[in-house]
PQR file with spaces between the fields and no chain letter, atoms N, CA, C, O and H, PARSE charges and radii, in Angstrom:
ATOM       1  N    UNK     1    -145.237 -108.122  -14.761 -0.4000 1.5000
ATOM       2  CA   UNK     1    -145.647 -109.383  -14.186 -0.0000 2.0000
ATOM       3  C    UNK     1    -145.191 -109.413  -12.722  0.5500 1.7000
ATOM       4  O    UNK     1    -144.050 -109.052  -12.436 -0.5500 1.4000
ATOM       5  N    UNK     2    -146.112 -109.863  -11.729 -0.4000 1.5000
ATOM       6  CA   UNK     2    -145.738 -109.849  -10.592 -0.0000 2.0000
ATOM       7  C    UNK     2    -144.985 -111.267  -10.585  0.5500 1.7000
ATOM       8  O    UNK     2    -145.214 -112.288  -11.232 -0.5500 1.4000
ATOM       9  H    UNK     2    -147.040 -110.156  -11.961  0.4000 1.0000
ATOM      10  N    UNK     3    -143.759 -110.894   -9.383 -0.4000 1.5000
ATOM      11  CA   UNK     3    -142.916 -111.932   -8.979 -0.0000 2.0000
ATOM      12  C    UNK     3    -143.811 -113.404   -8.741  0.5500 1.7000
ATOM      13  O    UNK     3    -143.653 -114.397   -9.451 -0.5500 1.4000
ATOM      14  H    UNK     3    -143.573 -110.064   -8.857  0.4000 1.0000
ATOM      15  N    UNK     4    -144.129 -113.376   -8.363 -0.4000 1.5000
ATOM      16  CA   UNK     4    -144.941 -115.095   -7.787 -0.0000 2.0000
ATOM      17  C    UNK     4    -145.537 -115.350   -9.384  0.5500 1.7000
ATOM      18  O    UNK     4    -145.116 -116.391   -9.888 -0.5500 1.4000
ATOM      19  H    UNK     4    -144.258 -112.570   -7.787  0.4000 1.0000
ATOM      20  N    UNK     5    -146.429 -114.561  -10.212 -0.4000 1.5000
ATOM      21  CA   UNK     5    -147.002 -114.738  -11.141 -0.0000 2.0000
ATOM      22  C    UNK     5    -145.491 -116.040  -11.964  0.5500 1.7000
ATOM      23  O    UNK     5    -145.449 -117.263  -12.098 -0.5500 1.4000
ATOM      24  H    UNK     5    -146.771 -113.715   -9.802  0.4000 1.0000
ATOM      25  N    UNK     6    -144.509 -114.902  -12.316 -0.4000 1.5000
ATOM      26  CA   UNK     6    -143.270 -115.266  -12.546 -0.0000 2.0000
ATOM      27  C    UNK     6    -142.468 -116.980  -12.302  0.5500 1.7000
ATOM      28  O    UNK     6    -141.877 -117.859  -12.928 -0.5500 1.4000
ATOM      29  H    UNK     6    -144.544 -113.909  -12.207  0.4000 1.0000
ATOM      30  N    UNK     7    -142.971 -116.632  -10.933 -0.4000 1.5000
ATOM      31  CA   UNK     7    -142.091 -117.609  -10.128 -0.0000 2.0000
ATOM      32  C    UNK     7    -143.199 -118.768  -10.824  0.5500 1.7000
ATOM      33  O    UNK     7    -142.615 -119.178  -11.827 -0.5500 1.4000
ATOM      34  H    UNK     7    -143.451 -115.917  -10.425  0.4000 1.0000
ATOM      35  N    UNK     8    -144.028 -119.197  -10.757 -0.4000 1.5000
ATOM      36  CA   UNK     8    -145.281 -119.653  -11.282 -0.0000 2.0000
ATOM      37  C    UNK     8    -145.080 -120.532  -12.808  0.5500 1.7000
ATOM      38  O    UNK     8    -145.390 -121.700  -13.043 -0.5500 1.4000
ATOM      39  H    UNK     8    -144.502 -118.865   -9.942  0.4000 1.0000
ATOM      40  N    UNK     9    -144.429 -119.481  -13.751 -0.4000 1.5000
ATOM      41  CA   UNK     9    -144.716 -120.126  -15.522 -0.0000 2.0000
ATOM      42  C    UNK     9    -143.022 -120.139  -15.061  0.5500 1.7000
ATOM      43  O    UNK     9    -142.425 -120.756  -15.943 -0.5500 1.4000
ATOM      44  H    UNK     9    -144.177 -118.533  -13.560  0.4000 1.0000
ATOM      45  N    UNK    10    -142.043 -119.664  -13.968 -0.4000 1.5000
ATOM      46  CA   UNK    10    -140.700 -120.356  -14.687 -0.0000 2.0000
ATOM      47  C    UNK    10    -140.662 -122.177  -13.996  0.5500 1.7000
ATOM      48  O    UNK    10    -139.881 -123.051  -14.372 -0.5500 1.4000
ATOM      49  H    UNK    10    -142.528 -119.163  -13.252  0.4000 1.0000
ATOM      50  N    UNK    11    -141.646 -122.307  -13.031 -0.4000 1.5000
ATOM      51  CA   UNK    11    -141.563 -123.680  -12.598 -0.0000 2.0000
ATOM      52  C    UNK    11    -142.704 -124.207  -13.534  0.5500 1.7000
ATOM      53  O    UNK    11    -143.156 -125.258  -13.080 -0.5500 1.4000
ATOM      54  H    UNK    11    -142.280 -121.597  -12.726  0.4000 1.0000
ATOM      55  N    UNK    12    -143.185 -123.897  -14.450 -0.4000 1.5000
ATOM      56  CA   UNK    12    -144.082 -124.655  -15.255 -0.0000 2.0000
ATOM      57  C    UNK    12    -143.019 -124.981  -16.731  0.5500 1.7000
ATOM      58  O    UNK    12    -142.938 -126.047  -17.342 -0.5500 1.4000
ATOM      59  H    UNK    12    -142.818 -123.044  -14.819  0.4000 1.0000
ATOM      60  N    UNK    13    -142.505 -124.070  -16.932 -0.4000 1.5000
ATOM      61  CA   UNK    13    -141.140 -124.084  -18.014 -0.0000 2.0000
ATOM      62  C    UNK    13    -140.211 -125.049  -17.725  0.5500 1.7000
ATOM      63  O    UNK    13    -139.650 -125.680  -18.621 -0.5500 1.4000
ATOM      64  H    UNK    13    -142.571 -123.204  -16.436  0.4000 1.0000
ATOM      65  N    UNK    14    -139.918 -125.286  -16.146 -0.4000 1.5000
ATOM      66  CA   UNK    14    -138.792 -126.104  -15.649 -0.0000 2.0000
ATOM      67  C    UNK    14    -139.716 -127.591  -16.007  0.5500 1.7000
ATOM      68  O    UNK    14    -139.127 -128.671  -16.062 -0.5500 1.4000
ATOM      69  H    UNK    14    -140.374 -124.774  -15.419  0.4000 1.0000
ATOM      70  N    UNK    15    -140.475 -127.535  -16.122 -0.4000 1.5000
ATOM      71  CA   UNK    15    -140.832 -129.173  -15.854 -0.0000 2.0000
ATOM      72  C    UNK    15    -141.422 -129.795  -17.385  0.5500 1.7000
ATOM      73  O    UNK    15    -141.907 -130.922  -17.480 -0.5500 1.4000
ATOM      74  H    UNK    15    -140.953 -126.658  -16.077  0.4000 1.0000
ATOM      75  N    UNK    16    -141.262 -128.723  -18.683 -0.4000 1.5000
ATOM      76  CA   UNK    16    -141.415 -129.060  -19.969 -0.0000 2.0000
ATOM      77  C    UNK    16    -139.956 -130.226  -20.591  0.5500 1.7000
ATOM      78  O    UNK    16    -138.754 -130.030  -20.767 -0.5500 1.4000
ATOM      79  H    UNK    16    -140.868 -127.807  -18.606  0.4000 1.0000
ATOM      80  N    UNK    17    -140.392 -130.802  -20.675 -0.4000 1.5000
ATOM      81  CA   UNK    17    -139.679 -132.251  -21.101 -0.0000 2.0000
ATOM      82  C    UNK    17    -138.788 -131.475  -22.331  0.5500 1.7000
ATOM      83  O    UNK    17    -137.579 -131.706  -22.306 -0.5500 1.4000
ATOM      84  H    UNK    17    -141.368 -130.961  -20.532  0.4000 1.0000
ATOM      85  N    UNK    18    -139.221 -130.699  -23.257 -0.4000 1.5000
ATOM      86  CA   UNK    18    -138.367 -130.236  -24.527 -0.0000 2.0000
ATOM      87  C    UNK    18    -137.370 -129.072  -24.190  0.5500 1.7000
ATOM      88  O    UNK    18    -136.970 -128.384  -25.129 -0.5500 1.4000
ATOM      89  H    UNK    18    -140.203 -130.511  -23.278  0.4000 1.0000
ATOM      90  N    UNK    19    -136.962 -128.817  -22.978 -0.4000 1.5000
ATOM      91  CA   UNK    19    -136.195 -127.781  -23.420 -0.0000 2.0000
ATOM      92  C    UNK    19    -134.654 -127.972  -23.197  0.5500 1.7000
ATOM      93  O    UNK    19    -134.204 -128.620  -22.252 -0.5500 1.4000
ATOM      94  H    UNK    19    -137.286 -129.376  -22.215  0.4000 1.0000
ATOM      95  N    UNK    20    -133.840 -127.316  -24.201 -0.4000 1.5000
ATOM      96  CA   UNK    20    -132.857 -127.382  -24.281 -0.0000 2.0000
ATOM      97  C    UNK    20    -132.038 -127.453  -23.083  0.5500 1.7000
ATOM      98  O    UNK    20    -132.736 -127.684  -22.096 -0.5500 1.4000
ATOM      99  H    UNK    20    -134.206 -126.789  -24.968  0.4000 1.0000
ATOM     100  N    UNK    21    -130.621 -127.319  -22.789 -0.4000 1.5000
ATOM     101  CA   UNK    21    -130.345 -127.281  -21.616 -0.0000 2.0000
ATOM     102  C    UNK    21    -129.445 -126.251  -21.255  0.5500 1.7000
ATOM     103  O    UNK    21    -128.795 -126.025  -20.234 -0.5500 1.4000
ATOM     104  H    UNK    21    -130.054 -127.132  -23.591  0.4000 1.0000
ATOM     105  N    UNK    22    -129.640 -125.357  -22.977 -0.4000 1.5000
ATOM     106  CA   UNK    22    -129.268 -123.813  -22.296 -0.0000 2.0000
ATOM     107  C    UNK    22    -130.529 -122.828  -22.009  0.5500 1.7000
ATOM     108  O    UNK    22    -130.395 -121.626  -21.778 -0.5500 1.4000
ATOM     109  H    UNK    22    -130.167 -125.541  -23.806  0.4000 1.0000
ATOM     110  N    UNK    23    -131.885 -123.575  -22.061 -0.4000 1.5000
ATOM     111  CA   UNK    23    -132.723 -122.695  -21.968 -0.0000 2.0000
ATOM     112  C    UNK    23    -132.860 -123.140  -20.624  0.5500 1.7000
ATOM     113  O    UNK    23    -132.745 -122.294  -19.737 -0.5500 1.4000
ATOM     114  H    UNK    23    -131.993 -124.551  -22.248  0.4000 1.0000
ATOM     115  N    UNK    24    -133.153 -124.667  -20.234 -0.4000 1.5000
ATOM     116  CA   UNK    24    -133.222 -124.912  -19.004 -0.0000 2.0000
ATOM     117  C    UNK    24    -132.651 -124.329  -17.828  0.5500 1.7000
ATOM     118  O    UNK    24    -133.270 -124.215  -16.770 -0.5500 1.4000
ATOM     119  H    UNK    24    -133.247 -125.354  -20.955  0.4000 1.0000
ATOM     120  N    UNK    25    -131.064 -123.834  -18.074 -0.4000 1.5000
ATOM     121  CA   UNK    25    -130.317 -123.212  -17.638 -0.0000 2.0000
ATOM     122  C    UNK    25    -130.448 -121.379  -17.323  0.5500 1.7000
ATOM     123  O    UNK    25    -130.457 -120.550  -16.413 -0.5500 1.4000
ATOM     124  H    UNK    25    -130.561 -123.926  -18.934  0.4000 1.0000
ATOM     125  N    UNK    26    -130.523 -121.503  -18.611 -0.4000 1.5000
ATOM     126  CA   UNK    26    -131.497 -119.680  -18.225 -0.0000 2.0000
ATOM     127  C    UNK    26    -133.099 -119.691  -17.436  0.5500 1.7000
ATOM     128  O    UNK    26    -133.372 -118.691  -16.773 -0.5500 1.4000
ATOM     129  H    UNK    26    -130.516 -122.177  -19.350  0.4000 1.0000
ATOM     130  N    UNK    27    -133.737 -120.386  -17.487 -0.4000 1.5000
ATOM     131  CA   UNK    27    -135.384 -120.209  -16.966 -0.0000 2.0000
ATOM     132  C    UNK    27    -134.779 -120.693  -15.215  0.5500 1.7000
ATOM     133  O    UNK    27    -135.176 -120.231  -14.145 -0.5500 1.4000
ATOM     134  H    UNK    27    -133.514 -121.199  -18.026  0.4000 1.0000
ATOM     135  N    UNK    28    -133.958 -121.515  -15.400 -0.4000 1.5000
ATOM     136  CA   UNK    28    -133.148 -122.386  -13.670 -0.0000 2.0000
ATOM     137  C    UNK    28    -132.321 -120.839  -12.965  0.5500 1.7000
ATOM     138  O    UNK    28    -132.117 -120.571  -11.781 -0.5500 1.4000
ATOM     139  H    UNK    28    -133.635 -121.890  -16.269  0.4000 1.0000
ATOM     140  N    UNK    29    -132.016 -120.111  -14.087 -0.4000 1.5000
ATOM     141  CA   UNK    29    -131.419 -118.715  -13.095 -0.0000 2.0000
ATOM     142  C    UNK    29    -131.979 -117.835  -13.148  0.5500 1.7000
ATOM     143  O    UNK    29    -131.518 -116.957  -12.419 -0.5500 1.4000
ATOM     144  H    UNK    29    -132.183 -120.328  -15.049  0.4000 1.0000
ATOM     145  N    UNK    30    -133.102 -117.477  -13.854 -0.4000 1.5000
ATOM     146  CA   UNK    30    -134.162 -116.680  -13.191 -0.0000 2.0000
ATOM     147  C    UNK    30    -134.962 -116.722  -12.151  0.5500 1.7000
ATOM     148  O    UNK    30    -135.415 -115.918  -11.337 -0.5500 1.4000
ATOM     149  H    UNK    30    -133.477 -118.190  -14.446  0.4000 1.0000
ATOM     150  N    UNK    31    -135.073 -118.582  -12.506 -0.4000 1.5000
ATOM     151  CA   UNK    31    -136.034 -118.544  -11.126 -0.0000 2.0000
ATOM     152  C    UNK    31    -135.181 -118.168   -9.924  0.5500 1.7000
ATOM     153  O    UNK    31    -135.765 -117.528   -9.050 -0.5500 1.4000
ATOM     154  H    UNK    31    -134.704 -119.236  -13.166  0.4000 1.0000
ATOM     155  N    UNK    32    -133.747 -118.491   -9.709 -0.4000 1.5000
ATOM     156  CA   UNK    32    -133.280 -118.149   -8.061 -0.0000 2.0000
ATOM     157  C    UNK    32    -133.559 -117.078   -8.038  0.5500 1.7000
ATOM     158  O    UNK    32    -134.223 -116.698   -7.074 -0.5500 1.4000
ATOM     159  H    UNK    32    -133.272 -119.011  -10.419  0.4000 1.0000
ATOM     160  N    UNK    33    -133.171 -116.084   -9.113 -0.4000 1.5000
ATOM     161  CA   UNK    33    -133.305 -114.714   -8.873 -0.0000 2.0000
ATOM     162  C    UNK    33    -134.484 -114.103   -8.607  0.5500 1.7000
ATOM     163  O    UNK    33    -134.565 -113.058   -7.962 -0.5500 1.4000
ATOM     164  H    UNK    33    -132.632 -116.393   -9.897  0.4000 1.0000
ATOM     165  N    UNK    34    -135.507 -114.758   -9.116 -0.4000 1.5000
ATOM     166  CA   UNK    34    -136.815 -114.514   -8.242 -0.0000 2.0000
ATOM     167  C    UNK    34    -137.074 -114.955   -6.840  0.5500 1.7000
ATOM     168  O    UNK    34    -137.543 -114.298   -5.912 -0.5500 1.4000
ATOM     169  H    UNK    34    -135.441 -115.607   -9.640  0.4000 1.0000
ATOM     170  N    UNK    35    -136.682 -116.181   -6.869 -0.4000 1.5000
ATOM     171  CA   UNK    35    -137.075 -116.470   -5.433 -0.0000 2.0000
ATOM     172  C    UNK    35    -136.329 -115.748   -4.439  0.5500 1.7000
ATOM     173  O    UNK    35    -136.876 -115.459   -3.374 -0.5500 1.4000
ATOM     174  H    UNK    35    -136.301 -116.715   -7.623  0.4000 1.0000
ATOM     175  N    UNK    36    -134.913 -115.367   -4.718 -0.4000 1.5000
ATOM     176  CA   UNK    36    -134.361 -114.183   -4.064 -0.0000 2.0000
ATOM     177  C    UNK    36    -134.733 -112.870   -4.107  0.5500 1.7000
ATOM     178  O    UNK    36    -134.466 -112.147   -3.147 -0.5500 1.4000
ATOM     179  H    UNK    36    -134.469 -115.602   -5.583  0.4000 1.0000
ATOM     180  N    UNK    37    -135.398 -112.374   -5.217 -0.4000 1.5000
ATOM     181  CA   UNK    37    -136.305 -110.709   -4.895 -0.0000 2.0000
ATOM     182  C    UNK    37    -137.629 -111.380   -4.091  0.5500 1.7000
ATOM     183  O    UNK    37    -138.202 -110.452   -3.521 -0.5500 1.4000
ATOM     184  H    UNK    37    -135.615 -112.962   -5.997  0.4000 1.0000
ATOM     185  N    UNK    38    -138.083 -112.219   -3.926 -0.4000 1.5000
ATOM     186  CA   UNK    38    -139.459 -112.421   -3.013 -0.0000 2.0000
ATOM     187  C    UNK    38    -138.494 -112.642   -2.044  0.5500 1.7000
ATOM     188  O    UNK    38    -138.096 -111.561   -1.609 -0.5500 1.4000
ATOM     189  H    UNK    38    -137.617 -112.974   -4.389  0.4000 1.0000
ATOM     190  N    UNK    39    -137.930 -113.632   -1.504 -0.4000 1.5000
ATOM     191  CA   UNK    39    -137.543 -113.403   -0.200 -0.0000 2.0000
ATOM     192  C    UNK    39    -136.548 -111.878    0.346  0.5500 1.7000
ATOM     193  O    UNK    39    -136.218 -111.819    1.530 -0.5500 1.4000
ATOM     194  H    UNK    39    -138.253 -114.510   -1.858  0.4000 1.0000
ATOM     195  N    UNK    40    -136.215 -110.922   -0.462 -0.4000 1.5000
ATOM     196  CA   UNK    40    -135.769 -109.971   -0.132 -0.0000 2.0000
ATOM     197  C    UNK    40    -136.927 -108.774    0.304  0.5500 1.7000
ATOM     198  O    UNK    40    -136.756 -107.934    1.187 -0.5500 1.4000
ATOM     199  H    UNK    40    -136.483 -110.970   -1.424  0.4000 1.0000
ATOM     200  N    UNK    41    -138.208 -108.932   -0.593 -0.4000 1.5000
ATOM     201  CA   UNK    41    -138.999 -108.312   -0.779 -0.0000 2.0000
ATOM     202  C    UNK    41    -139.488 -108.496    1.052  0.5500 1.7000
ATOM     203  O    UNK    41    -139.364 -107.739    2.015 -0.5500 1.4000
ATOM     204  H    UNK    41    -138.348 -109.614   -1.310  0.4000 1.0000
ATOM     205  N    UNK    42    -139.994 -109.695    0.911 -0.4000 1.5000
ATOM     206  CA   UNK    42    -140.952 -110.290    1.984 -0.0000 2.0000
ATOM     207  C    UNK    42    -139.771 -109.829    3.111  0.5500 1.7000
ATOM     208  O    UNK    42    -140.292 -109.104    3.959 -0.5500 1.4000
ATOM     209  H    UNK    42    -140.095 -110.310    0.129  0.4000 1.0000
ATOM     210  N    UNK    43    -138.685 -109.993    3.294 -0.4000 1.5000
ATOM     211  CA   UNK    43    -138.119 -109.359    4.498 -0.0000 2.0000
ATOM     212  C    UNK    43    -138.284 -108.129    4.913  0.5500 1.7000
ATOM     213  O    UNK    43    -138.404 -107.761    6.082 -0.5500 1.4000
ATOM     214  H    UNK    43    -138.263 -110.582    2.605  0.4000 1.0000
ATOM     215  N    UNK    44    -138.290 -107.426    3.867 -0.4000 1.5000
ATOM     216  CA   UNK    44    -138.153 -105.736    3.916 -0.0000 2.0000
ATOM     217  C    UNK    44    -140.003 -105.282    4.034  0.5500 1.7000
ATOM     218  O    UNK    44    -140.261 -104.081    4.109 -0.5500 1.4000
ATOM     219  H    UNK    44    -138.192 -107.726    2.918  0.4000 1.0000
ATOM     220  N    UNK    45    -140.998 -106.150    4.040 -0.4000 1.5000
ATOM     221  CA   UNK    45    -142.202 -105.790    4.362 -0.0000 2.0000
ATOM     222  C    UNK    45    -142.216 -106.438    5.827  0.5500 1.7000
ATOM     223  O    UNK    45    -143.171 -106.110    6.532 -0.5500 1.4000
ATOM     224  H    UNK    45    -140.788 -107.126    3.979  0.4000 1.0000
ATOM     225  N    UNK    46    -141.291 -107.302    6.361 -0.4000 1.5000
ATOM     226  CA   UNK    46    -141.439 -108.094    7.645 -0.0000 2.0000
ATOM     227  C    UNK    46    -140.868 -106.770    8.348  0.5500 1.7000
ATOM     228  O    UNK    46    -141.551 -106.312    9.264 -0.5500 1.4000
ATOM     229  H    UNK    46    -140.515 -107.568    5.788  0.4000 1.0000
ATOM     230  N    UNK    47    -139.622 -106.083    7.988 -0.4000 1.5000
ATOM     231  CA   UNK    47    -138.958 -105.555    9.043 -0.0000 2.0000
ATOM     232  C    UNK    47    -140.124 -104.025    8.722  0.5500 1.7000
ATOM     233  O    UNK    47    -140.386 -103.493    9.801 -0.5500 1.4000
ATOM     234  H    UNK    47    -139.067 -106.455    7.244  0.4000 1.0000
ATOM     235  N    UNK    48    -140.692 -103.422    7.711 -0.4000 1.5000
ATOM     236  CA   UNK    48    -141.702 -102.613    8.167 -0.0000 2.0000
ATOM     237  C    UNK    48    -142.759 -102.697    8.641  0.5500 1.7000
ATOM     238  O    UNK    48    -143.368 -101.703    9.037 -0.5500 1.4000
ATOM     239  H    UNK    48    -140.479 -103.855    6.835  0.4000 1.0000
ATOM     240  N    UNK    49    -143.239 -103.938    8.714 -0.4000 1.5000
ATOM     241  CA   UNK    49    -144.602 -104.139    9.697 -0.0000 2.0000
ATOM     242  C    UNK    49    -143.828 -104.169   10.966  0.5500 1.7000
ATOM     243  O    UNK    49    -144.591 -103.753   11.838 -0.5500 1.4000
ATOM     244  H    UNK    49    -142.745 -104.745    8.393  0.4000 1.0000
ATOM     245  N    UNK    50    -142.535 -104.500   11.539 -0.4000 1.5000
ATOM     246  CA   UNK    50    -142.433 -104.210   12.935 -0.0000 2.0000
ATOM     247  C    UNK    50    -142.079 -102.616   13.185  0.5500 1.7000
ATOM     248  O    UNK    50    -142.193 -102.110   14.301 -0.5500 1.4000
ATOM     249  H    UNK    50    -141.915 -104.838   10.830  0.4000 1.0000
ATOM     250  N    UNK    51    -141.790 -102.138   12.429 -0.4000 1.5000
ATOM     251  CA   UNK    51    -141.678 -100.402   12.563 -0.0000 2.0000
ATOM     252  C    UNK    51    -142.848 -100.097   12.897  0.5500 1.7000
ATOM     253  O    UNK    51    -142.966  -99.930   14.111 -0.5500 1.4000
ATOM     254  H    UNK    51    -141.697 -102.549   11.522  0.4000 1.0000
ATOM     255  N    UNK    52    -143.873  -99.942   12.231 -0.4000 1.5000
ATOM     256  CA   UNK    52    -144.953  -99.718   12.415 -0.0000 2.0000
ATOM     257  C    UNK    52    -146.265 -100.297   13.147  0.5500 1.7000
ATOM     258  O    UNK    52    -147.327  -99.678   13.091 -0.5500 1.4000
ATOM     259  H    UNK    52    -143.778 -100.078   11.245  0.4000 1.0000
């Protein structure tokens, strides 16, 4: 699954009224961790488009 795809169903998960609040808690720390591999990602394609 691509990251954004990801990033996508864990903010659709975050906003389901039934979930527990250790699941809430796990789907709430994946998502940083995604949004931190996209913004790591997206840097490291920023600093090779100026190489090139």
């Amino acid at each position: 699954m691509l990251l954004e795809e990801e990033k996508t169903m864990l903010e659709q998960q975050m906003g389901e009224a039934e979930l527990t609040h250790e699941k809430l808690m796990e789907v709430s720390n994946r998502f940083q961790q995604v949004l931190h591999d996209i913004d790591a990602k997206t840097m490291r394609w920023m600093e090779l488009a100026e190489i090139g």
